[in-house]
N, CA, C and O atoms as a GROMACS GRO file, in nm:
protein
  504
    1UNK      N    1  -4.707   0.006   5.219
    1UNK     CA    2  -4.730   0.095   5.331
    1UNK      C    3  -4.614   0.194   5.346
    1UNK      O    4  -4.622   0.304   5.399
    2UNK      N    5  -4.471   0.119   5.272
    2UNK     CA    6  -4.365   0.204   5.350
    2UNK      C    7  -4.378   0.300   5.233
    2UNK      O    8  -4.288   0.379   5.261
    3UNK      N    9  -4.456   0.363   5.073
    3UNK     CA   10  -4.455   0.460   5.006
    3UNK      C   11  -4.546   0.482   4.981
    3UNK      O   12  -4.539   0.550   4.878
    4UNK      N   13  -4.659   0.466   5.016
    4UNK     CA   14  -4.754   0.492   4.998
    4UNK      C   15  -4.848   0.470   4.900
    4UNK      O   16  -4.968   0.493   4.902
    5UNK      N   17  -4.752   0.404   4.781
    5UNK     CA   18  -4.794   0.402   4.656
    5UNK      C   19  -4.900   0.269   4.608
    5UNK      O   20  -4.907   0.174   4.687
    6UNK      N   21  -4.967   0.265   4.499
    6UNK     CA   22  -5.066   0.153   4.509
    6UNK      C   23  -5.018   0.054   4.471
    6UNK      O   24  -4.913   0.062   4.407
    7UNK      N   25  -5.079  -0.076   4.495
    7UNK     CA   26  -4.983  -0.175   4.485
    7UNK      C   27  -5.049  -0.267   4.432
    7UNK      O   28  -5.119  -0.310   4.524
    8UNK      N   29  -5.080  -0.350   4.299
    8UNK     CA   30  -5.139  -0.422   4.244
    8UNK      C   31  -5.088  -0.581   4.296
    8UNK      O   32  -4.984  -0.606   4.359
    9UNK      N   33  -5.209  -0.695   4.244
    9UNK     CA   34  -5.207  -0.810   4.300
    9UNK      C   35  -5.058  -0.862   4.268
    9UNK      O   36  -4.999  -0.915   4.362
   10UNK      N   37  -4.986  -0.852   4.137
   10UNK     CA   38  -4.889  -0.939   4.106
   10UNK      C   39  -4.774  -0.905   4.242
   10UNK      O   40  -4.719  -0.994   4.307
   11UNK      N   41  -4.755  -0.744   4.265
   11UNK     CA   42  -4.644  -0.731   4.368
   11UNK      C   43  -4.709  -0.776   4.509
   11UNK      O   44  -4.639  -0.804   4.606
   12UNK      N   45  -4.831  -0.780   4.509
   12UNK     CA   46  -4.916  -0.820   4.682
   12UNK      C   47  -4.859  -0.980   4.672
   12UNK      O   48  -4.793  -1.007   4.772
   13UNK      N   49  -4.871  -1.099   4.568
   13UNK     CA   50  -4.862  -1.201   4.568
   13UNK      C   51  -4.734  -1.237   4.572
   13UNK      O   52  -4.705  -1.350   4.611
   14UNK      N   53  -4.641  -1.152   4.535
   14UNK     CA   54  -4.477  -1.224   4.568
   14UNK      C   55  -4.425  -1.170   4.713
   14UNK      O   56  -4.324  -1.213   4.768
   15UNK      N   57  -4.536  -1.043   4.781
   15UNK     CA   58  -4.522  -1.037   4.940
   15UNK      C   59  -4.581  -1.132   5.018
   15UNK      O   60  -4.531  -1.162   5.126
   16UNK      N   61  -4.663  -1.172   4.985
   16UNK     CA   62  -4.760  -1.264   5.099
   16UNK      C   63  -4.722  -1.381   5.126
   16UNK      O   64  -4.677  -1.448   5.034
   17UNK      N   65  -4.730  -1.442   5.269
   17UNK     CA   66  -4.661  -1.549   5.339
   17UNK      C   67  -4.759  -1.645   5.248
   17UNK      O   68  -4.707  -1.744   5.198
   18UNK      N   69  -4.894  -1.619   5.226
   18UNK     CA   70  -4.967  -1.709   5.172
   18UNK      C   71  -4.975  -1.725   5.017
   18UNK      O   72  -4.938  -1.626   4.954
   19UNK      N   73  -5.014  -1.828   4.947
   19UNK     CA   74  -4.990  -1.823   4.806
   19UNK      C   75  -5.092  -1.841   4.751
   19UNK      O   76  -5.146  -1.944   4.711
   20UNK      N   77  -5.130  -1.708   4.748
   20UNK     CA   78  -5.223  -1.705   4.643
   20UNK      C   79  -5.207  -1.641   4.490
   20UNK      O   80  -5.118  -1.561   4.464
   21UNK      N   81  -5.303  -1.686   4.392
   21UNK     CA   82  -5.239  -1.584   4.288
   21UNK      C   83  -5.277  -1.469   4.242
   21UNK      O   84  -5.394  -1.437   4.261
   22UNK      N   85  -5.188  -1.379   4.171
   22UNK     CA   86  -5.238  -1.247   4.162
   22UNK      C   87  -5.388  -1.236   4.078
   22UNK      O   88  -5.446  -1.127   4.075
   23UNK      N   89  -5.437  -1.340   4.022
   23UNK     CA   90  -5.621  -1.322   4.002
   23UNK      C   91  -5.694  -1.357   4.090
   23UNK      O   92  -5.811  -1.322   4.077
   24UNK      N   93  -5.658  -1.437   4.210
   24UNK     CA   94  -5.736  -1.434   4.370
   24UNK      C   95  -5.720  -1.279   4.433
   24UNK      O   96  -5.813  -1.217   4.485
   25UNK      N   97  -5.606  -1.239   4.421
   25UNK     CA   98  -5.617  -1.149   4.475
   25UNK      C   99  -5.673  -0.988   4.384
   25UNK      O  100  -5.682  -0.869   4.417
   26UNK      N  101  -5.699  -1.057   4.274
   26UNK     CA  102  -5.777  -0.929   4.192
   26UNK      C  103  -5.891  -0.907   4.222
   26UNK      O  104  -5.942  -0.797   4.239
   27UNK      N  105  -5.948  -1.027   4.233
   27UNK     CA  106  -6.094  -1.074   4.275
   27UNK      C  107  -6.095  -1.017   4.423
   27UNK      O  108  -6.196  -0.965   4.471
   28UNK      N  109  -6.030  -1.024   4.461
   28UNK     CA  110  -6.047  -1.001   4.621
   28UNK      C  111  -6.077  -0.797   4.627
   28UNK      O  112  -6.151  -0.722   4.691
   29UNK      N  113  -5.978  -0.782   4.530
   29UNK     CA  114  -5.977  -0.655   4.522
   29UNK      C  115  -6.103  -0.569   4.425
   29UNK      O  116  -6.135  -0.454   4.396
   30UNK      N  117  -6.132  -0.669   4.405
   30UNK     CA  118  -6.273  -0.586   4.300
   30UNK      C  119  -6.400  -0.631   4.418
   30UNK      O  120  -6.508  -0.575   4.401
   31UNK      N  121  -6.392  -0.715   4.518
   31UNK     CA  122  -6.521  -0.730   4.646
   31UNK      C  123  -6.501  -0.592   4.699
   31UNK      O  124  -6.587  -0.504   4.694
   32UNK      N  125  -6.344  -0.575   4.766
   32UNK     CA  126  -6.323  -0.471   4.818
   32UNK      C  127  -6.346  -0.327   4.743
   32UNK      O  128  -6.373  -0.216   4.787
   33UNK      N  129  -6.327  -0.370   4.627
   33UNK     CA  130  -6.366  -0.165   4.537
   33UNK      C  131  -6.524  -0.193   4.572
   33UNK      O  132  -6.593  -0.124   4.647
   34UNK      N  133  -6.550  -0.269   4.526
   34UNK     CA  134  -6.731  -0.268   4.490
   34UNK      C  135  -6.768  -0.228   4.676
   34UNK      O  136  -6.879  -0.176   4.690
   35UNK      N  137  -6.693  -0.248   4.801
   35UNK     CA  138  -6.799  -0.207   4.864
   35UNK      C  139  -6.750  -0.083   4.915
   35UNK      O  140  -6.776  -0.054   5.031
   36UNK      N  141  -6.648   0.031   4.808
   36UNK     CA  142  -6.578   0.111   4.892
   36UNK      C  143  -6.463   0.098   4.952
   36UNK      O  144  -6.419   0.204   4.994
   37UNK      N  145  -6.403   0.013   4.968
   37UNK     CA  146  -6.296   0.018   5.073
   37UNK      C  147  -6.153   0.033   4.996
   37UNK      O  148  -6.053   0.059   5.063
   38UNK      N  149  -6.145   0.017   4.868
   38UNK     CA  150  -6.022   0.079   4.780
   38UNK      C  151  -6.081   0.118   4.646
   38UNK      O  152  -6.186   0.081   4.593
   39UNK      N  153  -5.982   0.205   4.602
   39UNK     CA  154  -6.011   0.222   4.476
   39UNK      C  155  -5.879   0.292   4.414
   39UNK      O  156  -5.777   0.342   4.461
   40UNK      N  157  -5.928   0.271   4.290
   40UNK     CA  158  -5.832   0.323   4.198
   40UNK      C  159  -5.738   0.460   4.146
   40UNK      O  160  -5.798   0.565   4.120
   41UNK      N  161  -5.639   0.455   4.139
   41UNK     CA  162  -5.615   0.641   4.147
   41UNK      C  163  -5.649   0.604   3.959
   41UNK      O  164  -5.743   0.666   3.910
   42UNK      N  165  -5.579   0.518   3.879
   42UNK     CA  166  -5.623   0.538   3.705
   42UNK      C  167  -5.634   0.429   3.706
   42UNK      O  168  -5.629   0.358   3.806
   43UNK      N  169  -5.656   0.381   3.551
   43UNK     CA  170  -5.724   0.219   3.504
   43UNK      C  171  -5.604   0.138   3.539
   43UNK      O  172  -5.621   0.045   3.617
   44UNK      N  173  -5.520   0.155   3.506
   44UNK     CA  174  -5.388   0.036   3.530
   44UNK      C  175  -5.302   0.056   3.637
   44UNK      O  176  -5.187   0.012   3.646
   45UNK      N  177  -5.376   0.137   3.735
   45UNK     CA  178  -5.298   0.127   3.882
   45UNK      C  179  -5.317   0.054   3.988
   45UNK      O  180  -5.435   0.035   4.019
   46UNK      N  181  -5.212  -0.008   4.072
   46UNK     CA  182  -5.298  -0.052   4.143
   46UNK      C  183  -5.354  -0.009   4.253
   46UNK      O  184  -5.352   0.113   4.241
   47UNK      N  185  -5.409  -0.040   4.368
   47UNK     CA  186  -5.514  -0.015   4.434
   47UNK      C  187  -5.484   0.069   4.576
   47UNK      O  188  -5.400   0.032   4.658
   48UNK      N  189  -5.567   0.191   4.594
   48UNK     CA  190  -5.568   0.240   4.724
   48UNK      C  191  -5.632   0.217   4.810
   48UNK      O  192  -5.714   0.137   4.765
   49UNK      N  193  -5.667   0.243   4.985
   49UNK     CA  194  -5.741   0.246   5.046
   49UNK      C  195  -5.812   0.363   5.052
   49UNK      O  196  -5.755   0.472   5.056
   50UNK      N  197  -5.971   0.348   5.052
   50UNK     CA  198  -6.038   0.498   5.040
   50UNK      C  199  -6.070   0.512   5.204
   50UNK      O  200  -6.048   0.427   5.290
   51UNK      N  201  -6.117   0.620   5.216
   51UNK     CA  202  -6.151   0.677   5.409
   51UNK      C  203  -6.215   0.590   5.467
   51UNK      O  204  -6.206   0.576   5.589
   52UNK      N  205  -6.304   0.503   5.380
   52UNK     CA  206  -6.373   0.440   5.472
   52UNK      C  207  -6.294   0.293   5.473
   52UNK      O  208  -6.330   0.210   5.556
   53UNK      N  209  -6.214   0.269   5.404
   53UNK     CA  210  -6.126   0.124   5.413
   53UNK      C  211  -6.026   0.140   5.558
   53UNK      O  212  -6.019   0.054   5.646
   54UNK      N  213  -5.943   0.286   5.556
   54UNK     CA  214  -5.876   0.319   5.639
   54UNK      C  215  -5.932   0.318   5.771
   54UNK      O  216  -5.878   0.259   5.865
   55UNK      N  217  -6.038   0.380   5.781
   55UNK     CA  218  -6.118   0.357   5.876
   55UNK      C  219  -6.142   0.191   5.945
   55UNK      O  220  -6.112   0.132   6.049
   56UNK      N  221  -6.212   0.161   5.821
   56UNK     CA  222  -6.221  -0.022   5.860
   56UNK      C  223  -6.090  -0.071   5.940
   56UNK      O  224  -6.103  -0.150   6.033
   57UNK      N  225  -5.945  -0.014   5.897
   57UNK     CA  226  -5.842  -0.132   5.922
   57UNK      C  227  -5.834  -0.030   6.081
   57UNK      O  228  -5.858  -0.072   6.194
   58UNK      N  229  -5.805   0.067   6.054
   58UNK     CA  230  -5.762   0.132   6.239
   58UNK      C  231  -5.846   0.070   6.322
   58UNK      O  232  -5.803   0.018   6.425
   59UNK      N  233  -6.007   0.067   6.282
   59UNK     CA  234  -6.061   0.019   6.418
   59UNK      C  235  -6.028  -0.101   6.422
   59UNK      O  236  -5.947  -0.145   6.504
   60UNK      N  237  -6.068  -0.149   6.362
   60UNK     CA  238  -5.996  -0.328   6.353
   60UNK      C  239  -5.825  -0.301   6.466
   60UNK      O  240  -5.813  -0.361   6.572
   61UNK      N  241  -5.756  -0.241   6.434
   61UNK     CA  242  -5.661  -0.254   6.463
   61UNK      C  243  -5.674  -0.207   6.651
   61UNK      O  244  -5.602  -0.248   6.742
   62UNK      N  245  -5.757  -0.139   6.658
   62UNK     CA  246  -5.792  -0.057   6.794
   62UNK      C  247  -5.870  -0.154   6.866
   62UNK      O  248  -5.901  -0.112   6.978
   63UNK      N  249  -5.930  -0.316   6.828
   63UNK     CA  250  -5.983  -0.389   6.913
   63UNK      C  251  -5.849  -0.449   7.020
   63UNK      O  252  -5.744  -0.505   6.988
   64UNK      N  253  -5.906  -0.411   7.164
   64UNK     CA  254  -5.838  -0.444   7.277
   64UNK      C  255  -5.887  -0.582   7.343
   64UNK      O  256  -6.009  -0.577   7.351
   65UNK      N  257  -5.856  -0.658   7.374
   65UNK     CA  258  -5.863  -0.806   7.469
   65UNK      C  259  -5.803  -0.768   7.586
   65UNK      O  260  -5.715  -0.682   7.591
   66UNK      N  261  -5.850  -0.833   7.687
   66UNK     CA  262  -5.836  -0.794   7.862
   66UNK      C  263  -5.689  -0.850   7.866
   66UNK      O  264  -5.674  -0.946   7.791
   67UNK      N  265  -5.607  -0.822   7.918
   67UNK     CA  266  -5.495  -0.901   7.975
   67UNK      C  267  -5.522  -0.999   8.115
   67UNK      O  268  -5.623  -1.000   8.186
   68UNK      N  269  -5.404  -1.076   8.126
   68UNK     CA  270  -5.442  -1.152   8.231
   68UNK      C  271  -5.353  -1.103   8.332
   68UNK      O  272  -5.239  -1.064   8.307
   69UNK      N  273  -5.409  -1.106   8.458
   69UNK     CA  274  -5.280  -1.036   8.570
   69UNK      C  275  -5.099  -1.092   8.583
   69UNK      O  276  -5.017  -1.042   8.661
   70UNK      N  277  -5.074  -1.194   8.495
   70UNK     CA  278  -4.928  -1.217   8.508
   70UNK      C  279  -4.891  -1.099   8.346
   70UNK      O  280  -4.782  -1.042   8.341
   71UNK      N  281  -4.968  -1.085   8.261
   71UNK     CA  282  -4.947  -1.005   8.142
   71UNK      C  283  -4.949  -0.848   8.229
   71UNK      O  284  -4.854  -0.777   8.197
   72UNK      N  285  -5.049  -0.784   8.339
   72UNK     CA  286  -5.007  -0.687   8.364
   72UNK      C  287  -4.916  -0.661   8.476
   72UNK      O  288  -4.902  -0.550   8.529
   73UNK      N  289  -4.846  -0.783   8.514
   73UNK     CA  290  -4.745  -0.734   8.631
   73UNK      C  291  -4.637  -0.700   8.545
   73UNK      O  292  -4.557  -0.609   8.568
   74UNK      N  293  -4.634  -0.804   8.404
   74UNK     CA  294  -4.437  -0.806   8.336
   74UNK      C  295  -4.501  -0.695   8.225
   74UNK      O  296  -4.474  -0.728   8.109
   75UNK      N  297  -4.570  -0.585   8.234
   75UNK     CA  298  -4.544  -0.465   8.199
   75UNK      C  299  -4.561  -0.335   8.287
   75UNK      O  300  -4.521  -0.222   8.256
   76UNK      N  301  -4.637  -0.376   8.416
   76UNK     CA  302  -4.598  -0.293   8.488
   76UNK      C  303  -4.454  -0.193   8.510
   76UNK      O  304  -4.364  -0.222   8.588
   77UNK      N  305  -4.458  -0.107   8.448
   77UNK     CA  306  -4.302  -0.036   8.512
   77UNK      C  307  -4.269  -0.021   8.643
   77UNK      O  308  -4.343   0.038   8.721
   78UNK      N  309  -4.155  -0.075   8.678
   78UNK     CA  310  -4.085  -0.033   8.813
   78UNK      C  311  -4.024   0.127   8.820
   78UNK      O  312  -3.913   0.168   8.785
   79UNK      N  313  -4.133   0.198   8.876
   79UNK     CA  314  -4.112   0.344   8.855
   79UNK      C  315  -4.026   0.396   9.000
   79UNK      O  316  -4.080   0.360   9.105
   80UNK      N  317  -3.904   0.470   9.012
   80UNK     CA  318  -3.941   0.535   9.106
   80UNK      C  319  -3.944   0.698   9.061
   80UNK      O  320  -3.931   0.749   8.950
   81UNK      N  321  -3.968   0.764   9.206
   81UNK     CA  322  -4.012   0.872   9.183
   81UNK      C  323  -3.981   1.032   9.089
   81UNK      O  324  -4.040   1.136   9.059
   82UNK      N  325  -3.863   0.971   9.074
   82UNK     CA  326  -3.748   1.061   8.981
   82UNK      C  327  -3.759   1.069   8.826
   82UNK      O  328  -3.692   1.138   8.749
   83UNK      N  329  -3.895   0.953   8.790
   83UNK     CA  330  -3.884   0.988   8.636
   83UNK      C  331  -4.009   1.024   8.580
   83UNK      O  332  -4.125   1.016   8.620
   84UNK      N  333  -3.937   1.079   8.445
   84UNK     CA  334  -4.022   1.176   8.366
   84UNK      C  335  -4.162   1.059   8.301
   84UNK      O  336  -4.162   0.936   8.315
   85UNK      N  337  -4.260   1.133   8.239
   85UNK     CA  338  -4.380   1.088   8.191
   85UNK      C  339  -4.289   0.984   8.074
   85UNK      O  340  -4.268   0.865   8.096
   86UNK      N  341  -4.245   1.052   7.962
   86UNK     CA  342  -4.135   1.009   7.842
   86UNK      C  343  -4.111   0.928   7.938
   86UNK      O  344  -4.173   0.825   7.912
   87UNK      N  345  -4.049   0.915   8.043
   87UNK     CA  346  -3.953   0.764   8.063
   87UNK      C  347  -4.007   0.638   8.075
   87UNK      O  348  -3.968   0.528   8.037
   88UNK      N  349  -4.173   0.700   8.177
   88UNK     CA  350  -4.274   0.601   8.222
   88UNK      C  351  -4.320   0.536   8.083
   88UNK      O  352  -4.329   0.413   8.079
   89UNK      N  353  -4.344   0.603   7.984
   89UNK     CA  354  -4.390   0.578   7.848
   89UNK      C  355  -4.319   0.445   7.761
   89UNK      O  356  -4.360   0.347   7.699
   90UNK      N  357  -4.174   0.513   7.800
   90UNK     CA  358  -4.114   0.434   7.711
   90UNK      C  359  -4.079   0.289   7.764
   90UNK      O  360  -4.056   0.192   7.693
   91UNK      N  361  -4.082   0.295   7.925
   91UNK     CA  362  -4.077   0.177   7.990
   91UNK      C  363  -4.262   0.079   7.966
   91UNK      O  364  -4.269  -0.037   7.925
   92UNK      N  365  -4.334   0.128   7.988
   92UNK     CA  366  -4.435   0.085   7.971
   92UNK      C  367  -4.448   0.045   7.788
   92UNK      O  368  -4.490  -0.070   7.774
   93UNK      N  369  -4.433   0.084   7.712
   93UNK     CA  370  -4.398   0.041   7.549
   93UNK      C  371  -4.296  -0.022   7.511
   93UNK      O  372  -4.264  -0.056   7.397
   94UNK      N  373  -4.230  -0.044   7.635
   94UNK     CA  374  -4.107  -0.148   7.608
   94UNK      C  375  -4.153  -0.293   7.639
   94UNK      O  376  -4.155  -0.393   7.567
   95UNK      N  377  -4.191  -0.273   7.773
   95UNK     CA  378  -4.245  -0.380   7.804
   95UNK      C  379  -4.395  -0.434   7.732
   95UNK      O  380  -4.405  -0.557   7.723
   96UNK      N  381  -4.518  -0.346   7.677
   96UNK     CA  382  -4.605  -0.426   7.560
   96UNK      C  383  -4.515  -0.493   7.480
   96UNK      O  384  -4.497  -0.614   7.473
   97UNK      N  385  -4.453  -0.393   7.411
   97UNK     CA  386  -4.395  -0.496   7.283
   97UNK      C  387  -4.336  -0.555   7.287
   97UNK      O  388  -4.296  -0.592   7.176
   98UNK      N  389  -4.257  -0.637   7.436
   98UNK     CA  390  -4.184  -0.738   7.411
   98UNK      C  391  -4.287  -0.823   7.478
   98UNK      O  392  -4.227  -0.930   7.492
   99UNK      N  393  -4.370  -0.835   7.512
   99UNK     CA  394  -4.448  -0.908   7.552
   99UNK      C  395  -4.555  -0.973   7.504
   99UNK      O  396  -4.615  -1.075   7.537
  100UNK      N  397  -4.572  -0.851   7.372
  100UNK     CA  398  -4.707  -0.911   7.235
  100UNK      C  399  -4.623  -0.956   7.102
  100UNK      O  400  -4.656  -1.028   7.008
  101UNK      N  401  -4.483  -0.878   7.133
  101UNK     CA  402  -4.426  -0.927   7.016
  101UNK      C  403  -4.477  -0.806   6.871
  101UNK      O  404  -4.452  -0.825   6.752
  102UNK      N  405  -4.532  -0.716   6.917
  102UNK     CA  406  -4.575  -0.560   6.819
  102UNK      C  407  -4.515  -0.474   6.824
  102UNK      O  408  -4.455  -0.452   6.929
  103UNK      N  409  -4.504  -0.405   6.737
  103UNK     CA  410  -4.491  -0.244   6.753
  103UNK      C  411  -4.581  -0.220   6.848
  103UNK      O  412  -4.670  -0.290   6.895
  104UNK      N  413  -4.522  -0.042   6.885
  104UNK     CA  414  -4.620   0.023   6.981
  104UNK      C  415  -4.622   0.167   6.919
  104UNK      O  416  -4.536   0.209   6.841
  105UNK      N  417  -4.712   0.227   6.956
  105UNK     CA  418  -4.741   0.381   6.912
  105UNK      C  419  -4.793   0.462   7.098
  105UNK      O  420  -4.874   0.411   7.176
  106UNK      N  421  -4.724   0.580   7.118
  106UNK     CA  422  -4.757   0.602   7.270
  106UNK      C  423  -4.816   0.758   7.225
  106UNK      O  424  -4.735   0.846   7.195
  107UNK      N  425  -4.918   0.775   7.224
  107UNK     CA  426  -4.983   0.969   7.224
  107UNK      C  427  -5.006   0.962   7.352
  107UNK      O  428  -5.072   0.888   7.426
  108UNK      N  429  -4.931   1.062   7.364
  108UNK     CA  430  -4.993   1.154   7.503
  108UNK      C  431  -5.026   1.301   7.542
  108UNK      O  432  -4.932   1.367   7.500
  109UNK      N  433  -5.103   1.370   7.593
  109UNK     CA  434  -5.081   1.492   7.599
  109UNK      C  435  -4.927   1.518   7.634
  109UNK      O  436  -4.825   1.452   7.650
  110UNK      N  437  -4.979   1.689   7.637
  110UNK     CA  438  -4.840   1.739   7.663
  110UNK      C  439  -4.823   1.764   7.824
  110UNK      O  440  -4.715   1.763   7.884
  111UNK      N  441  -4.967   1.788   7.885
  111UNK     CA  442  -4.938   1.799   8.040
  111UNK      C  443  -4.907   1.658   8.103
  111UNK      O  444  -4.955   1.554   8.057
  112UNK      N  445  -4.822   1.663   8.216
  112UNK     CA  446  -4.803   1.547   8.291
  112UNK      C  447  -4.939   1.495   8.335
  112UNK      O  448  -5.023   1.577   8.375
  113UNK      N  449  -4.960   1.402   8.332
  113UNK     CA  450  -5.128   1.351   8.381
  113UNK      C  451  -5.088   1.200   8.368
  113UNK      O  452  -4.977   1.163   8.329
  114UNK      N  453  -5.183   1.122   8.402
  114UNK     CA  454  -5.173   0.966   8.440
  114UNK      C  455  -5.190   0.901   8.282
  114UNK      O  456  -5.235   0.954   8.180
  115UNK      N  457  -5.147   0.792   8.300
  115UNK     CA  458  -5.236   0.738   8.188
  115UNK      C  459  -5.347   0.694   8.173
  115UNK      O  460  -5.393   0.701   8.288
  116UNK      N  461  -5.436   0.647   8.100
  116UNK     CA  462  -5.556   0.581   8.126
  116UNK      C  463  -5.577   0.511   8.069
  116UNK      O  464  -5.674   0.442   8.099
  117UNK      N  465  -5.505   0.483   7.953
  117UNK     CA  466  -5.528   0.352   7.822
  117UNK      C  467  -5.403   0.326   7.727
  117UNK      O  468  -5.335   0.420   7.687
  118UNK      N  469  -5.377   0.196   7.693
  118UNK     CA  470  -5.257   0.161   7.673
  118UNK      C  471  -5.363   0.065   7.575
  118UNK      O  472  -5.458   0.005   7.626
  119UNK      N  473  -5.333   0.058   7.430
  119UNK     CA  474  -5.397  -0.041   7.313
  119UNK      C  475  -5.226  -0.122   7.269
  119UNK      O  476  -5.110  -0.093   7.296
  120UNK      N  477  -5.287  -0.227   7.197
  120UNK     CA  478  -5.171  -0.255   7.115
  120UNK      C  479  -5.183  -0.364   7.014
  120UNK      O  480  -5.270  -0.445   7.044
  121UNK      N  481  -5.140  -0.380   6.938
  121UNK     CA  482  -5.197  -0.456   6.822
  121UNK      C  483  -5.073  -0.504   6.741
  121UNK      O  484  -4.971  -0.437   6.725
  122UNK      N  485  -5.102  -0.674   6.676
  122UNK     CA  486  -4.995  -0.742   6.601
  122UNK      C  487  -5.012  -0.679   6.444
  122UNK      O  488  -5.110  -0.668   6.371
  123UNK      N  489  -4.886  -0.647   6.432
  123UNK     CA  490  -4.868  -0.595   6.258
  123UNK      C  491  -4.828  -0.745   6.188
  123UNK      O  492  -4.902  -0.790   6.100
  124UNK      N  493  -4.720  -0.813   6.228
  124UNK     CA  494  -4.698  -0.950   6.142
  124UNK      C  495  -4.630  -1.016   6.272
  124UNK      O  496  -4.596  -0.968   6.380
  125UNK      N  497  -4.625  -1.168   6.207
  125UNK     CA  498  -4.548  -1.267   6.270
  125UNK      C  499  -4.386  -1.189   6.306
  125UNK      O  500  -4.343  -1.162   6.418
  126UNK      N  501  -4.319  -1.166   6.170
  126UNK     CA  502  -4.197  -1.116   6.196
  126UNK      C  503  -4.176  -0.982   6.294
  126UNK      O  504  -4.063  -0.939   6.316
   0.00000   0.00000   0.00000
């Protein structure tokens, strides 16, 4: 992810917490070409995500679960009236991610306006 570049089973299998071997994970990767979701840039490369794989993982990644009201009080920000949208932002993304234990990503327009939706999603254990 961090170059973008394709990454065949043998280097996927000495990353993965799980142990599988790099012909499980070939196999895995020839279900996934065959229905679209990666493919090949040449014969001995390894494997990309095509638009519609990318697609698959964002929404996946964009499924939200309700919080429970003690989860939205300890991210509630204690705002007062003196701060900027950026500050509210960053207090409110401080508090998800120490609370899910994720990264966070914050888009917002550029005009001051409320928020209305706050997603967030686990990348790994670590």
């Amino acid at each position: 992810m961090a170059t973008g570049a394709p990454i065949g089973p043998k280097n996927l299998a000495d990353v993965l917490d799980e142990k599988l071997s790099p012909a499980s994970i070939r196999s895995g990767m020839a279900e996934l070409e065959a229905m679209g979701l990666l493919y090949a840039p040449h014969v001995s490369a390894g494997r990309l995500p095509t638009d519609n794989g990318l697609r698959l993982f964002v929404d996946g990644m964009m499924q939200v679960g309700d919080l429970s009201q003690e989860e939205r009080a300890a991210i509630t920000p204690q705002l007062n009236g003196g701060e900027s949208m950026e500050d509210m932002l960053t207090q409110a993304l401080q508090g998800l991610s120490g609370l899910s234990a994720c990264a966070g990503l914050v888009v917002a327009p550029l005009a001051e306006r409320a928020v209305k939706h706050i997603e967030f999603i686990t990348i790994s254990e670590e």
